[in-house]
GUSE-63738 format. One record per residue (C-alpha): residue number from 1; residue in three letters; x, y, z. Coordinates in nm, 3 decimals, padded with zeros to 5 digits. Layout:
BEGIN
  num  residuo       px       py       pz
  NUM      ALA        X        Y        Z
...
This chain:
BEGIN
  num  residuo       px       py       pz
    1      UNK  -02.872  -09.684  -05.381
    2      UNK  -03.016  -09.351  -05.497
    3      UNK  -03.150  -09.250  -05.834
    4      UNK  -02.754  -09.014  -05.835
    5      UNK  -02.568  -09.353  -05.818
    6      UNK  -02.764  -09.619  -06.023
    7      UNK  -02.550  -09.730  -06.284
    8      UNK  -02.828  -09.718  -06.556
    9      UNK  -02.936  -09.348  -06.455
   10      UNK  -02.569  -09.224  -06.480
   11      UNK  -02.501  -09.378  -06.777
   12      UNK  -02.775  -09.179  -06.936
   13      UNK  -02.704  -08.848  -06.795
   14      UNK  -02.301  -08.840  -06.923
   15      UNK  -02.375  -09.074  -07.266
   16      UNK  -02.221  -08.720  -07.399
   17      UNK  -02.129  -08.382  -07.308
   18      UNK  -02.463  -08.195  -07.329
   19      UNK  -02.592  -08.205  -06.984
   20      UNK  -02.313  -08.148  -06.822
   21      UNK  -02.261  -07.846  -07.083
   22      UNK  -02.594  -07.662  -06.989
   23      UNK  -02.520  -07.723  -06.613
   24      UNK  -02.185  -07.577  -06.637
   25      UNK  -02.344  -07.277  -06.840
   26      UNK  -02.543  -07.178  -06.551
   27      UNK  -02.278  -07.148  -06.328
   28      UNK  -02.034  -06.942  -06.599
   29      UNK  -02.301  -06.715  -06.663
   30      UNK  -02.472  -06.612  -06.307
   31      UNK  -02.187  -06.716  -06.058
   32      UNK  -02.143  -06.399  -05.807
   33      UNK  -01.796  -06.514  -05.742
   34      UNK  -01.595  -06.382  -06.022
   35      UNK  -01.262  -06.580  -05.988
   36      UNK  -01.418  -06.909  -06.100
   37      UNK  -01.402  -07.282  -06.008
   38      UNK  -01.170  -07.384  -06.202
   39      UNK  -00.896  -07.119  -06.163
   40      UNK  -00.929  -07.177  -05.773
   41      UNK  -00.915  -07.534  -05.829
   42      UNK  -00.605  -07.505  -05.990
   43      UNK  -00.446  -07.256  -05.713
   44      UNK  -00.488  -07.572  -05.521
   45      UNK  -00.351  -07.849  -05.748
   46      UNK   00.027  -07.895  -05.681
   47      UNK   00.194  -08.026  -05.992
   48      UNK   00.534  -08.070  -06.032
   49      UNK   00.804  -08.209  -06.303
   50      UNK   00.742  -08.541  -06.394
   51      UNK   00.390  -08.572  -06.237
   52      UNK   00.144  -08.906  -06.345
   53      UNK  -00.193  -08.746  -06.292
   54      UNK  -00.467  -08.932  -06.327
   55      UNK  -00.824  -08.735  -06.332
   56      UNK  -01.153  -08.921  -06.287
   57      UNK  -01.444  -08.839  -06.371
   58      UNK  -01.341  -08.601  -06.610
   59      UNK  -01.640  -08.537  -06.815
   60      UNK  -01.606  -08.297  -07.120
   61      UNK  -01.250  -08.185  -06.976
   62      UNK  -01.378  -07.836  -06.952
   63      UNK  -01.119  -07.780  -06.593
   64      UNK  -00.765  -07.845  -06.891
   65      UNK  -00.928  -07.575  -07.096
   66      UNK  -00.637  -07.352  -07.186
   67      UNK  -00.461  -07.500  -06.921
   68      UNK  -00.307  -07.853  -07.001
   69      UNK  -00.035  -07.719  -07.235
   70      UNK   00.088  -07.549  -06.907
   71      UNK   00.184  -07.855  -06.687
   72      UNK   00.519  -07.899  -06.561
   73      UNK   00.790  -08.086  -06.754
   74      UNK   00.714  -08.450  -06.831
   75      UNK   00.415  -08.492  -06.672
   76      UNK   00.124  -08.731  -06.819
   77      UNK  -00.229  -08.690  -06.803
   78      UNK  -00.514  -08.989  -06.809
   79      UNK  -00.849  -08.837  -06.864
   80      UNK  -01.061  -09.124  -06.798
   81      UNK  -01.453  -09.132  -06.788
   82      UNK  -01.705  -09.463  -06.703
   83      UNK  -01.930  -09.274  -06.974
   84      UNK  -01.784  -09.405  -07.320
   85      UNK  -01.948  -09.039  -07.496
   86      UNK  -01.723  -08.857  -07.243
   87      UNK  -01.371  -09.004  -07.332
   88      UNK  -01.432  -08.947  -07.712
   89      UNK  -01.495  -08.574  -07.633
   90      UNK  -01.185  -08.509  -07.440
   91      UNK  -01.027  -08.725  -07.701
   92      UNK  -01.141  -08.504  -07.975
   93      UNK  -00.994  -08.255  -07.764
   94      UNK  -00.650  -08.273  -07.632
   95      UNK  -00.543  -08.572  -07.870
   96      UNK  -00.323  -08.368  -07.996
   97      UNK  -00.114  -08.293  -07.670
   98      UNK   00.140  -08.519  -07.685
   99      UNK   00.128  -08.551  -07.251
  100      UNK  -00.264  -08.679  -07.242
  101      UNK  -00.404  -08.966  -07.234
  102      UNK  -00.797  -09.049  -07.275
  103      UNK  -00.954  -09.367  -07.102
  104      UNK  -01.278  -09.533  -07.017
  105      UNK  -01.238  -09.679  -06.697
  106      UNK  -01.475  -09.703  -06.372
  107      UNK  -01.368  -09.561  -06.029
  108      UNK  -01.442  -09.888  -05.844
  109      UNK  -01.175  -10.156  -06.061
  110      UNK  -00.893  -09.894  -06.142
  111      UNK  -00.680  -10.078  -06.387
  112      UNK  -00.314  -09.991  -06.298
  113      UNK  -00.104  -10.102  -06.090
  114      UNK  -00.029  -10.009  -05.700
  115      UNK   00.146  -09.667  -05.598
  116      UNK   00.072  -09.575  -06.018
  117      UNK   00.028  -09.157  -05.991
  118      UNK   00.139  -08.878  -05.785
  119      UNK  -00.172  -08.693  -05.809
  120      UNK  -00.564  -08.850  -05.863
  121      UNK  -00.860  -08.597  -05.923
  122      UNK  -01.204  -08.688  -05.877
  123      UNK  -01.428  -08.371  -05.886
  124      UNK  -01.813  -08.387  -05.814
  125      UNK  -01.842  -08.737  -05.925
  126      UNK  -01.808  -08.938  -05.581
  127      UNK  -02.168  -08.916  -05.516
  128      UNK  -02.225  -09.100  -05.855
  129      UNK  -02.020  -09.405  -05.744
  130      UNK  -02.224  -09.713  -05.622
  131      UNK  -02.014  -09.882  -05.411
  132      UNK  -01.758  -09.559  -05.272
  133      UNK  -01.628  -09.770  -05.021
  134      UNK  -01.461  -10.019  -05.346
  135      UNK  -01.400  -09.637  -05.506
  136      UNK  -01.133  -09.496  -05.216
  137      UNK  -00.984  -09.817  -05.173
  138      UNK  -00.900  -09.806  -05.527
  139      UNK  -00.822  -09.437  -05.526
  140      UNK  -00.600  -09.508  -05.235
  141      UNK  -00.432  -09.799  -05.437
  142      UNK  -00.279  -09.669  -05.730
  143      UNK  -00.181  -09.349  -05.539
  144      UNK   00.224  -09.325  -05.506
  145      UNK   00.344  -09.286  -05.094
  146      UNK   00.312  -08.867  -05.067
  147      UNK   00.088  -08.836  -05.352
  148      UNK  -00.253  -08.601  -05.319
  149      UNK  -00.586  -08.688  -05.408
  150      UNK  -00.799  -08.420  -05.488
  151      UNK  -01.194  -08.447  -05.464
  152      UNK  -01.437  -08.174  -05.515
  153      UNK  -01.801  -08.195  -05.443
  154      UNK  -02.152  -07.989  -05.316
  155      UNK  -02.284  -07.975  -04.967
  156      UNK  -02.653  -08.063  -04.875
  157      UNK  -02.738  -07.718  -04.839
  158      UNK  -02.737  -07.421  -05.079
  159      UNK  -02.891  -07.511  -05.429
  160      UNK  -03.020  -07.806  -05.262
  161      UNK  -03.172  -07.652  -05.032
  162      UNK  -03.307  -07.336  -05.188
  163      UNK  -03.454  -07.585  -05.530
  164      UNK  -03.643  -07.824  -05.203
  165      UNK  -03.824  -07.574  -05.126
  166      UNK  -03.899  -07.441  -05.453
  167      UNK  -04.053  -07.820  -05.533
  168      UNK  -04.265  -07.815  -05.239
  169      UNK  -04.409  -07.458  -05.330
  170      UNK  -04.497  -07.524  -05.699
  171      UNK  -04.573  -07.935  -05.642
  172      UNK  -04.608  -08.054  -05.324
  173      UNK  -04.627  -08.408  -05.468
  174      UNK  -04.279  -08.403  -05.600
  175      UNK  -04.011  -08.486  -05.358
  176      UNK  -03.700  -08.345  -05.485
  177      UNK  -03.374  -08.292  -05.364
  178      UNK  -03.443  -08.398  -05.003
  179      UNK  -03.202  -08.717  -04.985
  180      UNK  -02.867  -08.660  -04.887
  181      UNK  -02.586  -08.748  -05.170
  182      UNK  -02.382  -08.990  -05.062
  183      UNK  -02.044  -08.783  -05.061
  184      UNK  -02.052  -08.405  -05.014
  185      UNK  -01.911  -08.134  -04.797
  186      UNK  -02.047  -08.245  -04.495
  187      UNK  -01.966  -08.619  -04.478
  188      UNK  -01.659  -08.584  -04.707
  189      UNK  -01.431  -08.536  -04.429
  190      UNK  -01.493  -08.852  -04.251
  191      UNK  -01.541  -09.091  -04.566
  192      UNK  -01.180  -08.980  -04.684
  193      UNK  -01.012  -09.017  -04.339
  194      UNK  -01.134  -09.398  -04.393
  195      UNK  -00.842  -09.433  -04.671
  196      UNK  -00.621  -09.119  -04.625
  197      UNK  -00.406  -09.009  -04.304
  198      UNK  -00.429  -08.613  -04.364
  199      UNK  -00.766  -08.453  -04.512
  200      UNK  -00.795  -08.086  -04.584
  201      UNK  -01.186  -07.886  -04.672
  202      UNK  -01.157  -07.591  -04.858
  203      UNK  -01.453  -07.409  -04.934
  204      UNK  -01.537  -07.198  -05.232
  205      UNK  -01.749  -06.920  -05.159
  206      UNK  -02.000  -06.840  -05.427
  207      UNK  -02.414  -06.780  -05.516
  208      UNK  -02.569  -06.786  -05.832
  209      UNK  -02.733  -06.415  -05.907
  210      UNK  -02.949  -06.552  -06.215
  211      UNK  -03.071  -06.324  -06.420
  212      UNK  -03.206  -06.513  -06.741
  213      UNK  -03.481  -06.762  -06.570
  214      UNK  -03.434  -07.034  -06.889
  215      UNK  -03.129  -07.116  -06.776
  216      UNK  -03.256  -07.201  -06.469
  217      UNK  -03.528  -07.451  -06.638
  218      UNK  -03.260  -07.584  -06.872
  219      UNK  -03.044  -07.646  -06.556
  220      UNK  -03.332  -07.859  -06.411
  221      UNK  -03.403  -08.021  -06.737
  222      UNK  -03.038  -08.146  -06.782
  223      UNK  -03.080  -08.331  -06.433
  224      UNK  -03.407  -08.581  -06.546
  225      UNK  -03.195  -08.860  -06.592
  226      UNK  -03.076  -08.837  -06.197
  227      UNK  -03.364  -08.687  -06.105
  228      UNK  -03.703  -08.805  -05.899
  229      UNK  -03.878  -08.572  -06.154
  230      UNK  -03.934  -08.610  -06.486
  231      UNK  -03.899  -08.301  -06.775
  232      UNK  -04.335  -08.280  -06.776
  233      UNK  -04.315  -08.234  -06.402
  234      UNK  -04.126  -07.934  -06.431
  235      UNK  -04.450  -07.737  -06.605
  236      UNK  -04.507  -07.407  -06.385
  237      UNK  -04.132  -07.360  -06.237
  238      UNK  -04.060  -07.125  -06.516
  239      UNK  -04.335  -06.884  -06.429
  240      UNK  -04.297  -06.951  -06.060
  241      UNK  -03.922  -06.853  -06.106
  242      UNK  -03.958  -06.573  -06.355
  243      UNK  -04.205  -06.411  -06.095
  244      UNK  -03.903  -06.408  -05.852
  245      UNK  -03.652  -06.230  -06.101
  246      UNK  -03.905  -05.994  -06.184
  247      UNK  -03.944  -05.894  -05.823
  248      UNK  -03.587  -05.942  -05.708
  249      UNK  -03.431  -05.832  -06.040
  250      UNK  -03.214  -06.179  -06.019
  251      UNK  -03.322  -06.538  -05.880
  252      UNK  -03.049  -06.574  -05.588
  253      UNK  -02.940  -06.846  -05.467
  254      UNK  -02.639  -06.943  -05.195
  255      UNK  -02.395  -07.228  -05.316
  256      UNK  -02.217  -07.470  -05.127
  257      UNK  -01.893  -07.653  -05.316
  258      UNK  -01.558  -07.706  -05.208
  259      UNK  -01.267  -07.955  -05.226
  260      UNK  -01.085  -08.207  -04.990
  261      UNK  -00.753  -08.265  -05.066
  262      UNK  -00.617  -08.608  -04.906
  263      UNK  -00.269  -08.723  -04.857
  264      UNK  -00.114  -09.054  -04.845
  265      UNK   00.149  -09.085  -04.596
């Protein structure tokens, strides 16, 4: 088990929404690809009338933004989160939608029954789950005969890659981001065909063009709590980084993400 999936570690890093909110603020701000992830997520979702969806992972419910007063007819909506913080801020939220529900749950002991929801959503949380063997099983389980289960994740490569080497240039004693998460672009395909008979990778093509270097460090410093470095260790990356955007004009950096979408047959 990894410091990404340690039960303790996770905890910590989504008790609330502020991590995750300074993460996703680096990506809004610098992304090169102007559509977004979200809106291509949801050119990919396939809702229809009467839908159960069931999303989780869903953090501070940042993707239904704007966007959950516009499902079909009928449908229902459980938001669930393991982190207790996370369900009271989508609760706050969307309690007011009369089609959403907001539960703490964990991936790995799903509490409904068999062939429960038409569509399941799990995006970039896999690699968080302990046992993700327990986690698709479960997944597969309260998924209805035809329904879709969509999962979105990172590869190893692009931040990963580009923020390795950046540790081993600034502190060679830190070894950062060189173990491989346990679900991501590149293994996705094979974990999923485990559980589901037809598995589809889309990728999302995008870079981060950063122009404002703290966001950058803040980025870094919202990842201590799944991290192998802690926030002192982080002293010289700003200048190290700020020397780049000075040079470059923006601190550039490829990104891999995407999103398998598996169907039960």
């Amino acid at each position: 088990m990894s410091i990404m999936d340690k039960v303790e570690n996770v905890k910590e890093q989504y008790k609330d929404g502020n991590n995750l909110a300074k993460r996703t603020n680096l990506h809004v701000k610098h992304s090169t690809n102007k559509q977004g992830f979200v809106p291509w997520l949801f050119e990919k979702y396939e809702f229809s009338k009467g839908y159960r969806i069931l999303e989780l992972g869903c953090g501070n419910g940042t993707q239904w933004e704007n966007r959950i007063h516009i499902l079909p007819e009928d449908c229902t909506l459980v938001l669930s989160d393991f982190s207790e913080g996370m369900v009271k801020v989508v609760w706050d939220k969307y309690s007011g939608q009369k089609n959403m529900l907001a539960q703490k749950l964990d991936i790995q002991n799903i509490p409904f029954p068999d062939n429960c929801f038409d569509i399941i959503i799990a995006n970039h949380m896999l690699y968080h789950v302990p046992n993700l063997p327990k986690a698709l099983s479960e997944v597969k389980r309260v998924l209805k005969n035809g329904g879709k289960f969509y999962a979105a994740t990172n590869g190893d490569g692009g931040m990963r890659t580009y923020l390795r080497d950046a540790f081993k240039k600034v502190n060679q004693n830190l070894n950062s981001f060189t173990k491989e998460l346990s679900f991501t672009l590149q293994n996705g395909q094979d974990l999923l065909e485990k559980y589901f008979d037809d598995v589809q990778r889309h990728d999302y093509e995008d870079s981060l063009s950063i122009t404002e270097t703290q966001d950058l460090i803040d980025w870094l410093e919202s990842t201590v709590t799944i991290a192998t470095y802690s926030k002192n260790d982080l002293n010289g990356f700003y200048d190290y980084f700020e020397a780049i955007r000075q040079k470059e004009g923006a601190i550039n950096i490829h990104k891999e993400a995407g999103l398998f979408i598996s169907t039960k047959l």
